[in-house]
N, C-alpha and C positions, 0 to 999 in steps of 0.2 A: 491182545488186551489194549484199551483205550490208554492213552496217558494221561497219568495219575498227579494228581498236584503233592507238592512235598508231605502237605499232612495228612494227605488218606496213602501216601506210600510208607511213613512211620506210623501211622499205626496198623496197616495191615501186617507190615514186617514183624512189628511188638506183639500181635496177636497169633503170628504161624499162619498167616492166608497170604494166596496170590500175591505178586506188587508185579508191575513192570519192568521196576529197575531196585536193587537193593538201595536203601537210603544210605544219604553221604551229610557225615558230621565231621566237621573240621572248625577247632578251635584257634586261636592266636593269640599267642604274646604282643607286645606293641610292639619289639624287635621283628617276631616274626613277619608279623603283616606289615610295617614298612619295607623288611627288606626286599618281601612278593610286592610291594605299591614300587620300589625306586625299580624294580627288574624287567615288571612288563610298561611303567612309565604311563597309567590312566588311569590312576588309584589316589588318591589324595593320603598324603604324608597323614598321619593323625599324633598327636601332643597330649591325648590325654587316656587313660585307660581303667579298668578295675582298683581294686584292692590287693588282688592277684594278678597285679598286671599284665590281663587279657585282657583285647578290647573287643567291642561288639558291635563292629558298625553299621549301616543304616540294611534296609533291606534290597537294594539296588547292587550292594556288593556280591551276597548269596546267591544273587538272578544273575551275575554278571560269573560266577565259580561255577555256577550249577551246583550249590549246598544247598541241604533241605533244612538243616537246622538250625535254627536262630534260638535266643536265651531271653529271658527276663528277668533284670537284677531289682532286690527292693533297691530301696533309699536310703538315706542314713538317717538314724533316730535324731531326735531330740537333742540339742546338746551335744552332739557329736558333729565335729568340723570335718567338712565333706572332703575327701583323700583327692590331688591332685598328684599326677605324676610329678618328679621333681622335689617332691616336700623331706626334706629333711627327717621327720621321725612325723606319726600318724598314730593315733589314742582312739580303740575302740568302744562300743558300749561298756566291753568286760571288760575295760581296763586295760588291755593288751601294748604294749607299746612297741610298732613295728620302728625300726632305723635304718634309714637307707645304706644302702651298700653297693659301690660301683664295681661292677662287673670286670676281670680282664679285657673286654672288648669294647668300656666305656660305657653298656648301659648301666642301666639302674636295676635293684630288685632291695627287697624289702625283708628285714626278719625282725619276731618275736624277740623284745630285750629282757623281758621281763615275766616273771610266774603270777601273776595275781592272788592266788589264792595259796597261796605257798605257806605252807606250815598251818592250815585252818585245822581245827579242829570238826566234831559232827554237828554241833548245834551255828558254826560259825557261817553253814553252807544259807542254814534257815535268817541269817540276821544280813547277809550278803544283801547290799543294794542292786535286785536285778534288775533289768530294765525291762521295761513294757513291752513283750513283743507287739501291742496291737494300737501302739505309739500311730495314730496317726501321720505323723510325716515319714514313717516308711512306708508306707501303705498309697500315699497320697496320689501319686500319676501311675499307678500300675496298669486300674482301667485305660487310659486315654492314650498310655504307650504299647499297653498291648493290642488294642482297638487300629491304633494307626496302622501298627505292623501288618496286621490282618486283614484289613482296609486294601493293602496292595498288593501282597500275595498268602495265598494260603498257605501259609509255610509251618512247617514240626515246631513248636514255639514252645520251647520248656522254662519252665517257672525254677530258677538257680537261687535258692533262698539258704543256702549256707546250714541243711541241719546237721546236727554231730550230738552222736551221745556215747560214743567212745573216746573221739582224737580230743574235743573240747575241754572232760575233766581231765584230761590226762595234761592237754597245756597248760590247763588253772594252777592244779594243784603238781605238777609235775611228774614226767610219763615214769620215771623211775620210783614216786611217791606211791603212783596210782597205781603200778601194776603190783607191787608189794601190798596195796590195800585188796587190790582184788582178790590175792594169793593168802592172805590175814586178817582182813576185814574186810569181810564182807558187806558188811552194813553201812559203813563208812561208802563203800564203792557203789553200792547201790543206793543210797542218797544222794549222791550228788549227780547220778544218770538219771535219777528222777527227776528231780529240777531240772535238768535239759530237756527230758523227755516233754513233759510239761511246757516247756518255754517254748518246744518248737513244735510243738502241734498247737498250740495258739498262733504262732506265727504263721505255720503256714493255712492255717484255716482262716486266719484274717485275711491273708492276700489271695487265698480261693475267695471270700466273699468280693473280692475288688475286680479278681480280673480270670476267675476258673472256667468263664465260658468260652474266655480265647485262648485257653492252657489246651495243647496235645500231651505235654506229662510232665510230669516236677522230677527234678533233678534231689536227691535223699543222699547231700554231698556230705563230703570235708571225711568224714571217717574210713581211714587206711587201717583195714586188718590184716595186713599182708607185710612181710618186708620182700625184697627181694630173693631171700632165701627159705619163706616159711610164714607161717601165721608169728602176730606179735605174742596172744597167749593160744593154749588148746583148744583142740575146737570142746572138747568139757567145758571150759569154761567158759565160751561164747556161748555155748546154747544154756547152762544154767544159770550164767547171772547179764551176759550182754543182750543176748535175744530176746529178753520180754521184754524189754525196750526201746529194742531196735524194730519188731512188730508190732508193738503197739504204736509207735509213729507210724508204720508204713500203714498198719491199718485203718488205722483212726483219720489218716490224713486222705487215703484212698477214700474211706469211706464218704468225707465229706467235699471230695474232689468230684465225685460221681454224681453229686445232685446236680453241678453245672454241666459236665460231660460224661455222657454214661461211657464214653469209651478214653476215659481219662486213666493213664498211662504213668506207673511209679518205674523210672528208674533209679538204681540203688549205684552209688560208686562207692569204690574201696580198690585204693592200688593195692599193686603187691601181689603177691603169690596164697590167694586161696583156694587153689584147690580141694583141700579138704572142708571147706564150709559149701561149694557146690551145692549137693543134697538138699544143706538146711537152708540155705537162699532159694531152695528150690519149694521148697514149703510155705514159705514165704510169703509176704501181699507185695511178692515186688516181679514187675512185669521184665524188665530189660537189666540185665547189668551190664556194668562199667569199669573200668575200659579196659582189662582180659590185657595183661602184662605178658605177652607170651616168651618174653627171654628169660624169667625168673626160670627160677629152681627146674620146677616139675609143672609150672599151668601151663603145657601143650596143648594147640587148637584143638588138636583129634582127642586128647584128654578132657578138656571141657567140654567138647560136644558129646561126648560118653557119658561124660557124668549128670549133664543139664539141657543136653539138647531136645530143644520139643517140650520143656519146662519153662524156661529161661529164651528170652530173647537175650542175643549179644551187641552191646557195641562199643566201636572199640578194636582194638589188638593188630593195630599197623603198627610195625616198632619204629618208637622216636627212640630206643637208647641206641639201634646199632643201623641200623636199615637206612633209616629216614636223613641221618647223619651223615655217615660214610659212603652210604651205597651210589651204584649209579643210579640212570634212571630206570636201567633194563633190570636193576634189581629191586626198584619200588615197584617197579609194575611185576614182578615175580611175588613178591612176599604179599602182595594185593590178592592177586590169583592164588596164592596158596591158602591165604585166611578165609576167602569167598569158600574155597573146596574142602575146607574142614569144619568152618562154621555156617554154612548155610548149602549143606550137597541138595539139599531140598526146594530149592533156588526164595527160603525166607527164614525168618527168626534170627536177620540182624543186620543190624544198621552199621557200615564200613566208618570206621572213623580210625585216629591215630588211638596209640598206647597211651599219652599223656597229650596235655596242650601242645603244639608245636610252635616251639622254641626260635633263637636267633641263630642255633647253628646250622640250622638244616636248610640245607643249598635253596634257594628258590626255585630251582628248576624240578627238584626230587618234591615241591608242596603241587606244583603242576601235573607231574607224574602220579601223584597220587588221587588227585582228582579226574587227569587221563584214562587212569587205569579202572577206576570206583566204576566210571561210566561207561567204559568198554567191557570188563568182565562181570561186573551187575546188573547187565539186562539180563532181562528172565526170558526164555524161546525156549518153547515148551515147557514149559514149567520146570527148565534145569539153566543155570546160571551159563551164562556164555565164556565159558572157561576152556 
C-alpha cells in the first residue's frame, strides 16, 4: 500500500478500511512538551499554552514526532480576557473562576474556585446571561488558522471546541446538586442539558461554517461518564434522560459537518471506566472514541473490542496512570503492542494515542518510546498489524 498522508490514514482507521500505518495521537502539557524540547535539545522551550494547559504547537513539530494529529481551538469570546500561562486566576464566558496552583514540581495548573449557578432555581437557568456561542471573535481566525495548517501538511486536524452537556451543568450547578436533580428531578436536570445542548450545537455549527472544510473530525469533549471505578450514574439513567442530548449534539453537529466534509468524523471523549455504555455509544452518531482508560475497574482492551469493535473506532488507551510513568521503555513499547493486538487484530479501527494528555511526569524517553513503538508495530503488512 502507497503511503498515506496523516488524514486519509485517520480517517481510513475511523471508518474500519485499510491504512498503512495505524494513526498516532499524542497530546501535551506545557511541562510535558518542554521536558521532551530540554531532552532531545531542537524543540523551542514554549511560555504559553491552553486553558487546560496543553499546548499545540506549530505543524513542523508533528512532521518532526511523526504525529498525525493536530487540534483546532476557538478563541475567546467577547469580553473575556484571553488566558496566558502564569495569570494568577482566569474568568470564563460561564463565569467559572479558575486559580492557579503551583504544582510540587513548580509548575503551574489551574482549578475551578467557584459554582456559578449554585443554588438556581428552574426558571433561573432561562434568565442566566449566556453567552453567544456565534460571538464572532471566537469564530474569527478558525478559517485562516486552519487553512495555514493544511497549506503544509495534510494532517488528522480536529476541531477541540469544549462541548459538555453532562460534566458542564454538573460544574454550574454542582456535581453533587446535579446528580441528586437527575435522581429527583428530572426536569430540573434536563433544562439545564438543554441549554447546553442548544448552546453547543450552535457553537459548533458556527465554527463548521468557518473552517469544516479543513476539519478530519471534532473532538465532542469535556464530558467524563466514567470514574475510575464505574459509571458516575446508571447506564438507565444515561440512556433516559443524558443520551437524547448527548445524540442530538453528535447528530445534529455531524449532520451539519458533512455538508463541508462528507467523510467528516465525530469523535466522543469521556474518561473513565465505561464499559457498560459501549453498546449505547455504539448506537450512536459518533465515529471514534476517547481515550479507552484501560487500568480502570473492568474497561479491558479485549473487553472493549468485544463489546464495540467493528462499531466504534478507538483512540487512545496507552496508560499515562501506570506505564507511561513508571515503566521502562521496553515496557511502553509492550503495552503499545498489547493495545495494537486487542484494539485493532484487524490491522484498523484505531488511532494509538495515550490514556489522557501526557503529563510532566512521564520520563521523556518513555514519550519517545511511544511514538518508537506506534511506528514499529502499526505498520499494516498484510493487512495484520506488525506485532
Amino acid at each position: 500500500m502507497k503511503e498515506m498522508t496523516p488524514r486519509e490514514r485517520y480517517i481510513a482507521a475511523a471508518q474500519h478500511r485499510p491504512v498503512d500505518r495505524l494513526p498516532l495521537d499524542m497530546t501535551f502539557s506545557i511541562g510535558a512538551y518542554n521536558s521532551l524540547a530540554r531532552y532531545l535539545g531542537d524543540l523551542p522551550i514554549l511560555t504559553e499554552c491552553g486553558t487546560n494547559c496543553n499546548v499545540y504547537p506549530d505543524v513542523s513539530f508533528y512532521k518532526k514526532m511523526g504525529i498525525d494529529v493536530m487540534y483546532l481551538l476557538i478563541g475567546s469570546p467577547s469580553g473575556v480576557r484571553p488566558f496566558h500561562y502564569g495569570d494568577d486566576s482566569f474568568t470564563t464566558e460561564f463565569g467559572f473562576v479558575y486559580k492557579k496552583m503551583v504544582l510540587p514540581n513548580g509548575e503551574l495548573d489551574y482549578e475551578i474556585s467557584n459554582t456559578p449557578m449554585k443554588g438556581f432555581e428552574i426558571e433561573d437557568f432561562d434568565a442566566f446571561p449566556w453567552p453567544d456561542p456565534e460571538d464572532p471573535k471566537i469564530h474569527a481566525t478558525l478559517k485562516e488558522r486552519a487553512k495555514a495548517i493544511m497549506d503544509q501538511e495534510d494532517m488528522a486536524l480536529g476541531g477541540y471546541f469544549n462541548a459538555s452537556i453532562f460534566t458542564m451543568p454538573s460544574l454550574m450547578v454542582g456535581m453533587e446538586d446535579f446528580l441528586a436533580r437527575l435522581a429527583m428531578d428530572e426536569e430540573y436536570a434536563c433544562h439545564i442539558m438543554e441549554h447546553f445542548t442548544d448552546y453547543y450545537i450552535r457553537l459548533y455549527n458556527r465554527a463548521l461554517d468557518e473552517c469544516g472544510q479543513y476539519l478530519t473530525f471534532l473532538r465532542i469533549d469535556m464530558d467524563d461518564f466514567g470514574t475510575q471505578n464505574g459509571l458516575f450514574i446508571s447506564r438507565d439513567m444515561f440512556n433516559r434522560l443524558v443520551r437524547p442530548y448527548e445524540e442530538r449534539l453528535c447528530s445534529e453537529v455531524k449532520k451539519h459537518f458533512l455538508k463541508y466534509n462528507p467523510d467528516g468524523i465525530i469523535m466522543k471523549h469521556t474518561c473513565g471506566d465505561v464499559t457498560e455504555l459501549l453498546p449505547d455509544f455504539a448506537e450512536m452518531t459518533i465515529d471514534v472514541l476517547n481515550p479507552i482508560q484501560a487500568c480502570t475497574r473492568s474497561m479491558r482492551r479485549e473487553l472493549v473490542y468485544e463489546k464495540a469493535g467493528g462499531k466504534l473506532a478507538f483512540m487512545g488507551a496507552i496508560d499515562t496512570q501506570q506505564v507511561m510513568v513508571r515503566g521502562t521503555v521496553e515496557d511502553v513499547y509492550a503495552d503499545v503492542r498489547d493495545a495494537i493486538a486487542k484494539l485493532a487484530p484487524d490491522g484498523t479501527g484505531y488511532i494509538i494515542g495515550p490514556s489522557h494528555h501526557l503529563q510532566s511526569d512521564i520520563p521523556p524517553k518513555n514519550m519517545i518510546a511511544m511514538r518508537d513503538a506506534a511506528h514499529l508495530y502499526g505498520r499494516i503488512v498484510d493487512g495484520r498489524p506488525s506485532i
